[in-house]
C-alpha positions as CSV (number, residue, x, y, z in Angstrom):
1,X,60.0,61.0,-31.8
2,X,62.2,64.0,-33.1
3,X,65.6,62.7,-32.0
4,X,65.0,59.2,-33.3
5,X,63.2,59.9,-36.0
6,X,65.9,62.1,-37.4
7,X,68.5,59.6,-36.6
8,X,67.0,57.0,-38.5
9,X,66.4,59.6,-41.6
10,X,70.3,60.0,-41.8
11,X,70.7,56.2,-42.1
12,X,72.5,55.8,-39.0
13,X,71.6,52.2,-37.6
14,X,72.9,52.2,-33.8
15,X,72.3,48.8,-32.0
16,X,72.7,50.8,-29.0
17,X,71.2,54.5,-29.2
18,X,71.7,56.4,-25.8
19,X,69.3,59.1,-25.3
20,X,69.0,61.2,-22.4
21,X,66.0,61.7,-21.4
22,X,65.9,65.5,-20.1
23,X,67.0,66.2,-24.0
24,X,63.5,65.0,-25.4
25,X,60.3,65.9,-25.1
26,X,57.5,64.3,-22.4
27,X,55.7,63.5,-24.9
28,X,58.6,61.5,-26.6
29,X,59.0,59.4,-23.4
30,X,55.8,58.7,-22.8
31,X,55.6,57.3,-26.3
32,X,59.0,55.2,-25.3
33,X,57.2,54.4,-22.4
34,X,54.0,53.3,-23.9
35,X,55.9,51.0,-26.5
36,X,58.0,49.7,-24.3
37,X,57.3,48.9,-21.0
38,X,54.5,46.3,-22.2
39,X,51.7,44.6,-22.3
40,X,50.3,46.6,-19.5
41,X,47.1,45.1,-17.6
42,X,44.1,47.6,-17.7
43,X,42.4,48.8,-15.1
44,X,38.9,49.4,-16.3
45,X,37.7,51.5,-13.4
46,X,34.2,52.3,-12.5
47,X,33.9,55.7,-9.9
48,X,30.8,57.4,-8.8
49,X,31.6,61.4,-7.7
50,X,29.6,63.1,-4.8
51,X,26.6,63.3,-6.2
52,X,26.2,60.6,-7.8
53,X,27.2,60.5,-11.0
54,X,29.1,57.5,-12.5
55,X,32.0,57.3,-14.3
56,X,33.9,54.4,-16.1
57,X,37.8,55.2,-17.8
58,X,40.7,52.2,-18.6
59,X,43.8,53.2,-17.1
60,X,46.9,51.2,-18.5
61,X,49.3,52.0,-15.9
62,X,47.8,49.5,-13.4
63,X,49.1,46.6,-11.5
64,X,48.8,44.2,-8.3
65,X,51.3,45.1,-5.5
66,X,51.2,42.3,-2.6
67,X,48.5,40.4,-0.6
68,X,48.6,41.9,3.0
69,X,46.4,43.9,2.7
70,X,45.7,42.7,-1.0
71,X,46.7,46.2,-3.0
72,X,46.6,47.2,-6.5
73,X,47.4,50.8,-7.7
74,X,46.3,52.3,-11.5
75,X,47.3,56.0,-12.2
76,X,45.3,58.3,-13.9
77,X,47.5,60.9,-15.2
78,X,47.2,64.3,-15.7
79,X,46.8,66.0,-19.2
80,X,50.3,66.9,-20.8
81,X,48.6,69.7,-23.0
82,X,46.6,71.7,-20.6
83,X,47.6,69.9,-16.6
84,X,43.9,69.0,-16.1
85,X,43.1,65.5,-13.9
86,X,40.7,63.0,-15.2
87,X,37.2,62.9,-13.8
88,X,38.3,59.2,-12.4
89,X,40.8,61.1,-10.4
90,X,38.5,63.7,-8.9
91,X,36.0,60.8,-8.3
92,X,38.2,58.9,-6.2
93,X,39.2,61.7,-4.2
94,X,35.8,62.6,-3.6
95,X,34.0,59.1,-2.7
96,X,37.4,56.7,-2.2
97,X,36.0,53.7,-3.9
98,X,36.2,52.2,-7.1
99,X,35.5,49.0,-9.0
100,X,38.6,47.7,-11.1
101,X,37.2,45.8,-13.6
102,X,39.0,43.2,-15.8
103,X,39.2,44.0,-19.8
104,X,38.8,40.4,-22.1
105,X,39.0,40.4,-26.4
106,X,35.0,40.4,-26.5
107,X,34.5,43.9,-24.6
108,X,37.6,45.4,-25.9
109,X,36.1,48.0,-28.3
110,X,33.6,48.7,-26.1
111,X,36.3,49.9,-23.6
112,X,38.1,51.6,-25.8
113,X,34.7,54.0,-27.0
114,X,34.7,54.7,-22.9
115,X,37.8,56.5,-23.0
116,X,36.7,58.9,-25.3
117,X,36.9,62.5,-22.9
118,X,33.1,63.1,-22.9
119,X,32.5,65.7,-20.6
120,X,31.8,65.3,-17.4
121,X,28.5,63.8,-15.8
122,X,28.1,62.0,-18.9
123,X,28.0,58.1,-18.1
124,X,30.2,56.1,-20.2
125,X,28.6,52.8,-19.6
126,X,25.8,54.4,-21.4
127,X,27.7,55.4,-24.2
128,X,29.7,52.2,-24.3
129,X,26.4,49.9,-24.2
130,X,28.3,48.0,-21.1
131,X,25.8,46.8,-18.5
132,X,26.0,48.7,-14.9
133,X,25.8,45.9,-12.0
134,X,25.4,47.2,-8.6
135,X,28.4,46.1,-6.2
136,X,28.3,44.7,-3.0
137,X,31.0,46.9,-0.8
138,X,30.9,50.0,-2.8
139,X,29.1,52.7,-4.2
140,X,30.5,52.2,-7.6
141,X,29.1,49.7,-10.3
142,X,30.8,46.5,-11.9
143,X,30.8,46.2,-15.7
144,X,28.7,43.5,-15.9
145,X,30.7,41.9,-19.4
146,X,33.3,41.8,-17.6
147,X,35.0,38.4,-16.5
148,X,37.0,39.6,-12.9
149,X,35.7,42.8,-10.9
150,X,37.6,44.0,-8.0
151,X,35.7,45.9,-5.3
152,X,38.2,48.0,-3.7
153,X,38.2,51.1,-1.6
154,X,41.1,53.5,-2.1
155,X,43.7,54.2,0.6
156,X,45.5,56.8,-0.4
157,X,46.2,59.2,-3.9
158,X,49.8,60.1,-4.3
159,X,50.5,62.9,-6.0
160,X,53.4,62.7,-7.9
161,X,54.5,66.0,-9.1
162,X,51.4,67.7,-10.1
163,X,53.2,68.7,-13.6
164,X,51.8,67.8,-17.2
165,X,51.7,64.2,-17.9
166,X,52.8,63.3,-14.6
167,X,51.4,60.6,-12.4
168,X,48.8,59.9,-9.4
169,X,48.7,56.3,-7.6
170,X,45.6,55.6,-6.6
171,X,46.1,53.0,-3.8
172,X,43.4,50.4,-3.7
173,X,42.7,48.0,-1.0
174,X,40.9,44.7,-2.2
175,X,37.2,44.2,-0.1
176,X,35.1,42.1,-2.6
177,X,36.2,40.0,-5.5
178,X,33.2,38.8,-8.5
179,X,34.6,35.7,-11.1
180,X,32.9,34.0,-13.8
181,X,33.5,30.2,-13.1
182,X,33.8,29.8,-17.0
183,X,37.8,32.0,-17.1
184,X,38.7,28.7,-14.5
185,X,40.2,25.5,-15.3
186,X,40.0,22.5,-13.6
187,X,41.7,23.2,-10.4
188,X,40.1,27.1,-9.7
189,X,42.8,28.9,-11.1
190,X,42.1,31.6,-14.2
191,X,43.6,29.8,-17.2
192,X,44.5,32.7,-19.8
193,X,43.1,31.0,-22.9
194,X,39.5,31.1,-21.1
195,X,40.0,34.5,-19.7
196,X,41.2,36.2,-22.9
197,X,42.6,39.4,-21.6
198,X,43.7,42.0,-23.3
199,X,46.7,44.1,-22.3
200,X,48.0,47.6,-23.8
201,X,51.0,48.0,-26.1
202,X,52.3,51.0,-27.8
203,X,49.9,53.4,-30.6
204,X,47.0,51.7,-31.5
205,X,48.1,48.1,-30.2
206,X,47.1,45.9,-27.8
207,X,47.7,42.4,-27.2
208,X,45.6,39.2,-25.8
209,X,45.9,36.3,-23.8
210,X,44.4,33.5,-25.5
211,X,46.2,31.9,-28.6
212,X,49.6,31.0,-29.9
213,X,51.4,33.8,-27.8
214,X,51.1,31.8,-24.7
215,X,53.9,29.7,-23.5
216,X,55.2,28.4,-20.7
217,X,58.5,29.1,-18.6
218,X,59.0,26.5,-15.4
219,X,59.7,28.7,-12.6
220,X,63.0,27.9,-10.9
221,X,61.9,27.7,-7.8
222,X,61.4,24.0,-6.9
223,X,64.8,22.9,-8.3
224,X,68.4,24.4,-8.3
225,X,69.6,25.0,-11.3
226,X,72.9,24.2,-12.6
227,X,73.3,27.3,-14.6
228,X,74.4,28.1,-17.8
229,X,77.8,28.2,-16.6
230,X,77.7,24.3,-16.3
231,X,77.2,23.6,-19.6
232,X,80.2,22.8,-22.0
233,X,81.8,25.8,-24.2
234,X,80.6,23.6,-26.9
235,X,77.2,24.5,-26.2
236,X,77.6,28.1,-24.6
237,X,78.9,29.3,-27.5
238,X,76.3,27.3,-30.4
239,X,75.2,29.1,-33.5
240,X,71.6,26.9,-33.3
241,X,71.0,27.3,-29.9
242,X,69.2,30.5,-28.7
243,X,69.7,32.4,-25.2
244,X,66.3,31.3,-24.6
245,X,67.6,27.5,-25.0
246,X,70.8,27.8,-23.2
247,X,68.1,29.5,-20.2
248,X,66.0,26.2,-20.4
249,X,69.3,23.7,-20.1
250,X,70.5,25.8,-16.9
251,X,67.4,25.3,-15.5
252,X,68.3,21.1,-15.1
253,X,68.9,19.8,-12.0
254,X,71.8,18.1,-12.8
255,X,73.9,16.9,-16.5
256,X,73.6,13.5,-17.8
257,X,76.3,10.9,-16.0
258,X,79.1,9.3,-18.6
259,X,77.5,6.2,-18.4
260,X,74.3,7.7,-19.5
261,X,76.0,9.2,-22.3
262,X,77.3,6.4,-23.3
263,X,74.9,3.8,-23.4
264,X,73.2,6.5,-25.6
265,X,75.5,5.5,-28.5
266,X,73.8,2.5,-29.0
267,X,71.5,4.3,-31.1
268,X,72.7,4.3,-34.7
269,X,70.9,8.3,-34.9
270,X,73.2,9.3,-31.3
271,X,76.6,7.7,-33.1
272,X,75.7,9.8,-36.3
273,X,74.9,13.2,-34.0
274,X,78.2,12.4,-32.3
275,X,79.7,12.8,-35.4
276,X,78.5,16.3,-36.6
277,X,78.3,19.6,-34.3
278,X,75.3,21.2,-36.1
279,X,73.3,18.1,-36.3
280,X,73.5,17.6,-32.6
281,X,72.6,20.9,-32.1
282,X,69.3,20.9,-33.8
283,X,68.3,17.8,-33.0
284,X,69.1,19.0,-29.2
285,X,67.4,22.0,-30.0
286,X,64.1,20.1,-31.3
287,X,64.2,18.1,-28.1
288,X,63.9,21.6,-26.2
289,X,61.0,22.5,-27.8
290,X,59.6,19.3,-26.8
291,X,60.7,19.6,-23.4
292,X,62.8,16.7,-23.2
293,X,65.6,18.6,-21.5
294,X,67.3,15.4,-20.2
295,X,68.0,13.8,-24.1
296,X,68.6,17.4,-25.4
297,X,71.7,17.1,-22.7
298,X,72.4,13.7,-23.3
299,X,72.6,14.5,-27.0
300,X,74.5,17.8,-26.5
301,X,76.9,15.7,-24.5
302,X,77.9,13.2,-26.9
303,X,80.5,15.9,-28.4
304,X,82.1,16.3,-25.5
Protein backbone atom coordinates (compact mmCIF):
# COMPACT_ATOMS: atom_id res chain seq x y z
CA UNK A 1 0.00 0.00 0.00
CA UNK A 2 1.52 3.27 -1.41
CA UNK A 3 0.39 5.69 1.42
CA UNK A 4 1.46 3.26 4.14
CA UNK A 5 4.18 1.98 2.71
CA UNK A 6 5.79 5.30 2.22
CA UNK A 7 4.89 6.35 5.67
CA UNK A 8 6.62 3.69 7.28
CA UNK A 9 9.83 4.25 4.78
CA UNK A 10 10.19 7.85 6.40
CA UNK A 11 10.28 6.26 9.92
CA UNK A 12 7.18 7.73 11.09
CA UNK A 13 5.59 5.28 13.65
CA UNK A 14 1.82 6.55 14.18
CA UNK A 15 -0.21 4.48 16.75
CA UNK A 16 -3.09 6.00 15.12
CA UNK A 17 -2.70 6.50 11.19
CA UNK A 18 -5.98 8.09 9.64
CA UNK A 19 -6.34 7.38 6.16
CA UNK A 20 -9.18 8.33 4.01
CA UNK A 21 -10.25 6.06 2.11
CA UNK A 22 -11.26 7.96 -1.35
CA UNK A 23 -7.35 9.06 -1.17
CA UNK A 24 -6.09 5.38 -1.92
CA UNK A 25 -6.40 3.01 -4.28
CA UNK A 26 -9.26 -0.03 -4.46
CA UNK A 27 -6.88 -2.13 -4.58
CA UNK A 28 -5.25 -0.70 -1.27
CA UNK A 29 -8.52 -1.21 0.60
CA UNK A 30 -9.27 -4.34 -0.44
CA UNK A 31 -5.90 -5.38 0.80
CA UNK A 32 -6.92 -3.42 4.33
CA UNK A 33 -9.92 -5.30 3.97
CA UNK A 34 -8.48 -8.65 3.29
CA UNK A 35 -5.99 -8.33 6.42
CA UNK A 36 -8.20 -7.05 8.50
CA UNK A 37 -11.55 -7.86 8.68
CA UNK A 38 -10.64 -11.64 9.53
CA UNK A 39 -10.73 -14.86 9.60
CA UNK A 40 -13.45 -14.94 7.10
CA UNK A 41 -15.46 -18.40 6.74
CA UNK A 42 -15.36 -19.72 3.07
CA UNK A 43 -17.91 -20.39 1.06
CA UNK A 44 -16.71 -23.28 -1.19
CA UNK A 45 -19.54 -23.02 -3.72
CA UNK A 46 -20.53 -25.63 -6.20
CA UNK A 47 -22.92 -23.98 -9.39
CA UNK A 48 -24.06 -25.74 -12.45
CA UNK A 49 -24.90 -23.02 -15.57
CA UNK A 50 -27.73 -23.72 -18.05
CA UNK A 51 -26.34 -26.30 -19.71
CA UNK A 52 -24.96 -28.10 -17.56
CA UNK A 53 -21.72 -27.47 -16.84
CA UNK A 54 -20.34 -27.37 -13.22
CA UNK A 55 -18.53 -25.06 -11.56
CA UNK A 56 -16.84 -25.04 -8.00
CA UNK A 57 -14.99 -21.32 -6.69
CA UNK A 58 -14.21 -20.37 -2.61
CA UNK A 59 -15.65 -17.14 -1.98
CA UNK A 60 -14.29 -15.54 1.41
CA UNK A 61 -16.77 -12.91 1.85
CA UNK A 62 -19.40 -15.33 3.11
CA UNK A 63 -21.38 -15.58 6.22
CA UNK A 64 -24.75 -16.89 7.98
CA UNK A 65 -27.40 -14.11 8.36
CA UNK A 66 -30.46 -15.50 10.68
CA UNK A 67 -32.63 -18.66 10.82
CA UNK A 68 -36.19 -17.65 9.51
CA UNK A 69 -35.80 -18.53 6.71
CA UNK A 70 -32.18 -19.96 7.50
CA UNK A 71 -29.99 -17.41 4.99
CA UNK A 72 -26.44 -17.17 4.24
CA UNK A 73 -25.02 -14.75 1.64
CA UNK A 74 -21.19 -15.10 -0.09
CA UNK A 75 -20.27 -12.40 -2.75
CA UNK A 76 -18.43 -13.08 -5.70
CA UNK A 77 -16.94 -9.96 -6.79
CA UNK A 78 -16.23 -8.49 -9.87
CA UNK A 79 -12.70 -8.27 -11.38
CA UNK A 80 -10.93 -4.87 -10.35
CA UNK A 81 -8.67 -5.05 -13.55
CA UNK A 82 -10.97 -5.63 -16.35
CA UNK A 83 -15.06 -5.43 -14.49
CA UNK A 84 -15.67 -9.06 -15.59
CA UNK A 85 -18.11 -11.41 -13.06
CA UNK A 86 -16.99 -14.82 -12.01
CA UNK A 87 -18.54 -17.78 -13.83
CA UNK A 88 -20.14 -18.62 -10.06
CA UNK A 89 -21.95 -15.42 -10.49
CA UNK A 90 -23.33 -16.03 -13.97
CA UNK A 91 -24.16 -19.63 -12.75
CA UNK A 92 -26.36 -18.57 -10.07
CA UNK A 93 -28.14 -16.17 -12.10
CA UNK A 94 -28.76 -18.59 -14.60
CA UNK A 95 -29.92 -21.80 -12.52
CA UNK A 96 -30.41 -20.15 -8.75
CA UNK A 97 -29.02 -22.93 -6.79
CA UNK A 98 -25.90 -23.64 -5.30
CA UNK A 99 -24.19 -25.94 -2.78
CA UNK A 100 -22.05 -24.07 -0.08
CA UNK A 101 -19.66 -26.38 1.00
CA UNK A 102 -17.59 -26.24 4.17
CA UNK A 103 -13.54 -25.89 3.79
CA UNK A 104 -11.44 -28.14 6.76
CA UNK A 105 -7.14 -28.21 6.98
CA UNK A 106 -7.19 -31.63 4.93
CA UNK A 107 -8.89 -30.21 1.67
CA UNK A 108 -7.44 -26.88 1.90
CA UNK A 109 -4.92 -26.97 -0.93
CA UNK A 110 -7.22 -28.70 -2.92
CA UNK A 111 -9.50 -25.66 -2.66
CA UNK A 112 -7.16 -23.30 -3.12
CA UNK A 113 -5.90 -25.06 -6.89
CA UNK A 114 -9.97 -24.57 -7.67
CA UNK A 115 -9.68 -20.96 -7.61
CA UNK A 116 -7.28 -20.87 -10.15
CA UNK A 117 -9.49 -18.71 -13.25
CA UNK A 118 -9.58 -21.67 -15.69
CA UNK A 119 -11.76 -20.79 -18.34
CA UNK A 120 -14.91 -21.43 -18.41
CA UNK A 121 -16.74 -24.91 -18.90
CA UNK A 122 -13.73 -26.36 -17.42
CA UNK A 123 -14.73 -28.35 -14.12
CA UNK A 124 -12.68 -27.55 -11.23
CA UNK A 125 -13.59 -30.57 -9.25
CA UNK A 126 -11.71 -32.23 -11.95
CA UNK A 127 -8.83 -30.26 -11.74
CA UNK A 128 -8.92 -30.14 -7.94
CA UNK A 129 -9.20 -34.21 -7.66
CA UNK A 130 -12.33 -33.33 -5.12
CA UNK A 131 -15.12 -35.93 -5.51
CA UNK A 132 -18.58 -34.62 -7.14
CA UNK A 133 -21.61 -36.07 -4.98
CA UNK A 134 -24.91 -35.60 -6.34
CA UNK A 135 -27.36 -33.35 -4.01
CA UNK A 136 -30.60 -33.99 -2.97
CA UNK A 137 -32.63 -30.47 -3.58
CA UNK A 138 -30.38 -29.10 -6.17
CA UNK A 139 -28.93 -29.40 -9.37
CA UNK A 140 -25.53 -28.61 -8.15
CA UNK A 141 -22.96 -31.24 -6.62
CA UNK A 142 -21.58 -31.44 -2.98
CA UNK A 143 -17.79 -31.79 -2.57
CA UNK A 144 -17.75 -35.01 -1.25
CA UNK A 145 -14.34 -34.21 1.24
CA UNK A 146 -16.09 -31.94 2.61
CA UNK A 147 -17.26 -32.12 6.34
CA UNK A 148 -20.77 -29.65 6.22
CA UNK A 149 -22.62 -29.03 2.73
CA UNK A 150 -25.35 -26.63 2.47
CA UNK A 151 -28.05 -27.22 -0.16
CA UNK A 152 -29.47 -23.84 -0.80
CA UNK A 153 -31.31 -22.24 -3.55
CA UNK A 154 -30.58 -18.46 -4.13
CA UNK A 155 -33.20 -15.75 -3.48
CA UNK A 156 -32.03 -12.96 -4.80
CA UNK A 157 -28.36 -11.33 -6.33
CA UNK A 158 -27.81 -7.79 -5.34
CA UNK A 159 -25.95 -5.88 -7.37
CA UNK A 160 -23.94 -3.58 -5.64
CA UNK A 161 -22.61 -1.02 -7.89
CA UNK A 162 -21.52 -2.85 -10.89
CA UNK A 163 -18.00 -1.09 -10.69
CA UNK A 164 -14.48 -2.88 -10.52
CA UNK A 165 -13.98 -4.84 -7.49
CA UNK A 166 -17.32 -4.14 -6.15
CA UNK A 167 -19.67 -6.60 -4.62
CA UNK A 168 -22.79 -9.05 -5.45
CA UNK A 169 -24.75 -10.85 -2.46
CA UNK A 170 -25.92 -13.83 -3.55
CA UNK A 171 -28.82 -14.52 -1.09
CA UNK A 172 -29.12 -18.19 -0.19
CA UNK A 173 -32.01 -19.79 1.40
CA UNK A 174 -31.01 -23.10 3.37
CA UNK A 175 -33.23 -26.44 1.89
CA UNK A 176 -30.96 -29.39 2.70
CA UNK A 177 -28.10 -29.67 5.18
CA UNK A 178 -25.33 -33.04 4.77
CA UNK A 179 -22.89 -33.54 8.23
CA UNK A 180 -20.25 -36.03 8.96
CA UNK A 181 -21.16 -37.35 12.51
CA UNK A 182 -17.31 -37.51 13.13
CA UNK A 183 -16.99 -32.98 13.31
CA UNK A 184 -19.75 -33.70 16.52
CA UNK A 185 -19.09 -34.06 20.04
CA UNK A 186 -20.98 -35.72 22.48
CA UNK A 187 -24.08 -33.72 22.62
CA UNK A 188 -24.58 -33.12 18.43
CA UNK A 189 -23.01 -29.91 18.27
CA UNK A 190 -19.76 -29.32 15.66
CA UNK A 191 -16.85 -29.09 18.07
CA UNK A 192 -14.10 -26.95 16.21
CA UNK A 193 -11.13 -29.21 17.02
CA UNK A 194 -13.01 -32.20 15.10
CA UNK A 195 -14.16 -29.98 12.35
CA UNK A 196 -10.89 -28.19 11.56
CA UNK A 197 -11.95 -25.33 9.50
CA UNK A 198 -10.09 -23.18 7.90
CA UNK A 199 -10.86 -19.49 7.51
CA UNK A 200 -9.13 -16.66 5.20
CA UNK A 201 -6.69 -14.07 6.51
CA UNK A 202 -4.78 -11.43 4.63
CA UNK A 203 -1.90 -12.43 1.41
CA UNK A 204 -1.20 -15.91 1.41
CA UNK A 205 -2.71 -16.69 5.04
CA UNK A 206 -5.28 -18.54 6.32
CA UNK A 207 -6.03 -19.72 9.68
CA UNK A 208 -7.65 -23.08 11.31
CA UNK A 209 -9.80 -24.12 13.90
CA UNK A 210 -8.37 -26.93 15.62
CA UNK A 211 -5.30 -26.34 18.02
CA UNK A 212 -3.97 -23.98 20.53
CA UNK A 213 -5.79 -20.88 18.97
CA UNK A 214 -9.00 -22.02 20.40
CA UNK A 215 -10.23 -20.62 23.65
CA UNK A 216 -13.08 -19.96 25.36
CA UNK A 217 -15.11 -16.65 26.28
CA UNK A 218 -18.45 -17.39 28.67
CA UNK A 219 -21.08 -15.55 27.02
CA UNK A 220 -22.72 -12.94 29.31
CA UNK A 221 -25.83 -13.86 28.87
CA UNK A 222 -26.97 -16.13 31.75
CA UNK A 223 -25.51 -13.85 34.48
CA UNK A 224 -25.32 -9.90 34.96
CA UNK A 225 -22.23 -8.75 35.21
CA UNK A 226 -20.89 -6.33 37.58
CA UNK A 227 -18.73 -4.56 35.21
CA UNK A 228 -15.43 -3.39 35.16
CA UNK A 229 -16.53 -0.38 36.71
CA UNK A 230 -17.15 -2.39 40.03
CA UNK A 231 -13.83 -3.38 40.51
CA UNK A 232 -11.41 -1.29 42.86
CA UNK A 233 -9.04 1.51 41.14
CA UNK A 234 -6.44 -0.82 42.53
CA UNK A 235 -7.23 -3.25 39.97
CA UNK A 236 -8.58 -1.00 37.01
CA UNK A 237 -5.60 0.59 36.78
CA UNK A 238 -2.93 -2.84 37.29
CA UNK A 239 0.24 -3.02 35.25
CA UNK A 240 -0.19 -7.24 35.35
CA UNK A 241 -3.55 -7.34 34.55
CA UNK A 242 -4.61 -7.26 30.82
CA UNK A 243 -7.98 -5.71 29.31
CA UNK A 244 -8.78 -9.13 28.51
CA UNK A 245 -8.49 -9.93 32.51
CA UNK A 246 -10.21 -6.97 33.75
CA UNK A 247 -13.14 -8.27 30.91
CA UNK A 248 -13.22 -11.73 32.65
CA UNK A 249 -13.54 -10.16 36.40
CA UNK A 250 -16.64 -7.86 35.11
CA UNK A 251 -18.12 -10.72 34.02
CA UNK A 252 -18.72 -12.02 38.03
CA UNK A 253 -21.94 -12.00 39.37
CA UNK A 254 -21.07 -10.39 42.30
CA UNK A 255 -17.43 -9.43 44.54
CA UNK A 256 -16.32 -11.41 47.36
CA UNK A 257 -18.19 -10.29 50.93
CA UNK A 258 -15.58 -8.83 53.80
CA UNK A 259 -16.07 -11.75 55.67
CA UNK A 260 -14.93 -13.88 52.80
CA UNK A 261 -12.02 -11.82 52.42
CA UNK A 262 -11.11 -12.07 55.51
CA UNK A 263 -11.29 -15.47 56.53
CA UNK A 264 -8.94 -15.76 53.48
CA UNK A 265 -6.01 -14.40 55.61
CA UNK A 266 -5.77 -17.37 57.36
CA UNK A 267 -3.62 -18.59 54.69
CA UNK A 268 -0.05 -17.75 55.37
CA UNK A 269 0.38 -17.30 51.03
CA UNK A 270 -3.09 -14.65 51.23
CA UNK A 271 -1.31 -12.64 54.41
CA UNK A 272 1.93 -12.45 52.21
CA UNK A 273 -0.14 -11.29 48.83
CA UNK A 274 -1.80 -8.76 51.15
CA UNK A 275 1.39 -7.45 51.65
CA UNK A 276 2.68 -6.76 48.09
CA UNK A 277 0.58 -5.17 45.11
CA UNK A 278 2.38 -7.08 42.21
CA UNK A 279 2.40 -10.40 43.86
CA UNK A 280 -1.33 -10.20 44.28
CA UNK A 281 -1.62 -9.31 40.94
CA UNK A 282 -0.05 -12.29 39.40
CA UNK A 283 -1.09 -14.65 41.50
CA UNK A 284 -4.74 -13.19 40.74
CA UNK A 285 -3.86 -13.20 37.34
CA UNK A 286 -2.75 -16.97 37.32
CA UNK A 287 -6.10 -17.80 39.01
CA UNK A 288 -7.73 -16.23 35.76
CA UNK A 289 -6.18 -18.32 33.57
CA UNK A 290 -7.43 -21.11 35.62
CA UNK A 291 -10.77 -19.80 35.78
CA UNK A 292 -11.08 -19.42 39.34
CA UNK A 293 -12.62 -15.94 39.02
CA UNK A 294 -14.02 -15.98 42.60
CA UNK A 295 -10.18 -16.44 44.53
CA UNK A 296 -8.69 -14.17 41.70
CA UNK A 297 -11.25 -11.55 43.42
CA UNK A 298 -10.92 -12.62 46.78
CA UNK A 299 -7.14 -12.31 46.30
CA UNK A 300 -7.40 -8.98 44.43
CA UNK A 301 -9.38 -7.84 47.31
CA UNK A 302 -7.20 -8.35 50.15
CA UNK A 303 -5.48 -4.86 49.18
CA UNK A 304 -8.23 -3.09 49.49
Amino acid sequence: MDLIRNTLRRGVKQKNMKIDPNEITDPEIFKMFLGGVAPRPIAFASTIDKDGNVNLSPFSFYNAFGVNPTTLIFSPSRRGRDNTTKHTLDNVKEVPEVVLNAVNYSMVQQMSLSSTEYPKGVNEFEKSGLTPVKSVKVKPPRVKESPLQFECKVREVIEISGEPGSGNLVVCELLYIHIDDSILDKDGNIHPDKIDLVGRLGGDYYTRTNGSANFIVPKPLSTLGIGVDSLPAEVRNSTVLTGNDLGRLGNAESLPDNDEVKKSLMNPLYRSLAKDETSRHNFAKKLIAENNIKEALKVLLLGV
